[in-house]
N, C-alpha and C positions, 0 to 999 in steps of 0.2 A: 455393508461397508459404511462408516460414518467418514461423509466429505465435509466440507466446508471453504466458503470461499470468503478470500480477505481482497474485497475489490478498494480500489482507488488510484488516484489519477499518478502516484510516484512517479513522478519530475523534480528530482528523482528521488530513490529510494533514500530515506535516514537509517541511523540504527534505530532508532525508534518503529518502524514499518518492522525492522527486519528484528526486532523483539517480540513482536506479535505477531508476528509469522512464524517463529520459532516456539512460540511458545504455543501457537492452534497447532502446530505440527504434531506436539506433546500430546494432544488430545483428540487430536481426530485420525481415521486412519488414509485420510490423505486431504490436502488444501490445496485449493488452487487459489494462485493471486492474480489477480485478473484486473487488467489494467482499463482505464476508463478512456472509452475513445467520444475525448466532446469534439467535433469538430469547428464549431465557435470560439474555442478557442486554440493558445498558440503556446503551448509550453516550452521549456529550454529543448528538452529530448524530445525528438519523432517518438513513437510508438514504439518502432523498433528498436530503438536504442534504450529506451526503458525498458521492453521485454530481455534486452541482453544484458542492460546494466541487472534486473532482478534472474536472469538465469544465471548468470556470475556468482553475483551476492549469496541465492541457496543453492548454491551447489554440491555442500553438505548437507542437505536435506533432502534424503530419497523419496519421501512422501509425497513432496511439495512439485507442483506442477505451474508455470505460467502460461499464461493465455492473454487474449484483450477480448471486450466488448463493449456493444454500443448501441442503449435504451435499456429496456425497464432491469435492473438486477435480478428481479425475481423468474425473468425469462430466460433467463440465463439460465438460472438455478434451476429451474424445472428443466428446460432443455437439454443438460447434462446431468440430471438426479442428483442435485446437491442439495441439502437438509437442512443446514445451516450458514450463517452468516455472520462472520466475526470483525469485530470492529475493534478500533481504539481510541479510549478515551483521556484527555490529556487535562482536559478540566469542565469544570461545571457547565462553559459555555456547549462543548461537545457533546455532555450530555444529554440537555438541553435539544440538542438538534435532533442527535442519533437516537434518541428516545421516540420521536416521530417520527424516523426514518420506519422503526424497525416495529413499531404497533400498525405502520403503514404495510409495511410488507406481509407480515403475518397477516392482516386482516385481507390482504387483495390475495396470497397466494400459501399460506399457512406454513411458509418458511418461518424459522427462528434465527433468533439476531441476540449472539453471544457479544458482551459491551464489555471487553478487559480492561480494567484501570492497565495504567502504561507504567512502566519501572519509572520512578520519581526523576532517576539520573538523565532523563528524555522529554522531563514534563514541556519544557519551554521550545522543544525541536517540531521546526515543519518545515519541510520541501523549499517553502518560500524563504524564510530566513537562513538557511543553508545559502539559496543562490544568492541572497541580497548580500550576506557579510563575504563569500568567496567574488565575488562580486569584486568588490573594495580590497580585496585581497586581503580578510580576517582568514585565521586560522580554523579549518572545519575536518581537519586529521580524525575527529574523536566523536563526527557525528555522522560521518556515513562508511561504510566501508570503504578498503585500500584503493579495490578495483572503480566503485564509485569516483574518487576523488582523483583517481589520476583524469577519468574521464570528464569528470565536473573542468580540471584544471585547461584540459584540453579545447573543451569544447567553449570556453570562457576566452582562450587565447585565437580560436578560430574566428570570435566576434568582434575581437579589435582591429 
């Protein structure tokens, strides 16, 4: 069985996350998304509201599995016999990073690290500017999902 896991911290999920999830779905025979638990820091969503907002969001995707963890990714990966590691990349600056991410992993644990360019329509989307513009009350209908954004809406009116 080819797995793959698409780990990161989604606080919370974009459609951008959830275009590269959908589209590792297409090629492996199952991904888990595996949410990052840094405890130094303090995201909008708990953990478990990010594991609901992403069990919502793939809910059409019978493949797709979430989970959360916390230290090395590649312990992960061997811990559960996952093979691979899919990332996404939104520009040169990412590349940059995750290109040492994933020479780092392969070399400490012989995991692979597949690097998707991201649909262009998502280039400029991330978790943080999502919250900053809903934030301000900008319009974010069309960068995360339905179920996301009623939750974003909610969880933004809890804070005032």
């Amino acid at each position: 069985m080819r797995r793959a896991v698409c780990p990161g911290s989604y606080d919370p999920a974009t459609n951008g996350h959830l275009d590269i999830i959908e589209r590792a779905a297409n090629l492996f025979d199952e991904v888990v998304v595996a949410v990052l638990i840094n405890k130094s820091k303090r995201g909008m969503f708990t953990i478990d509201e990010r594991l609901e907002l992403l069990r919502e969001s793939t809910k059409g995707l019978s493949n797709v599995r979430i989970d959360s963890w916390h230290g090395l990714l590649t312990d992960y990966c061997r811990d559960n016999g996952i093979q691979s590691i899919v990332k996404g990349l939104r520009s040169v600056s990412d590349f940059d990073y995750e290109l040492q991410m994933a020479q780092m992993n392969r070399e400490i644990s012989g995991v692979e690290t597949l690097l998707m360019s991201n649909n262009p329509a998502y280039s400029f989307l991330s978790s943080s500017l999502v919250k900053e513009v809903a934030t301000y009350g900008g319009d974010v209908t069309t960068m995360v999902s339905p179920y996301v954004h009623e939750r974003l809406l909610a969880k933004l009116a809890e804070q005032d």
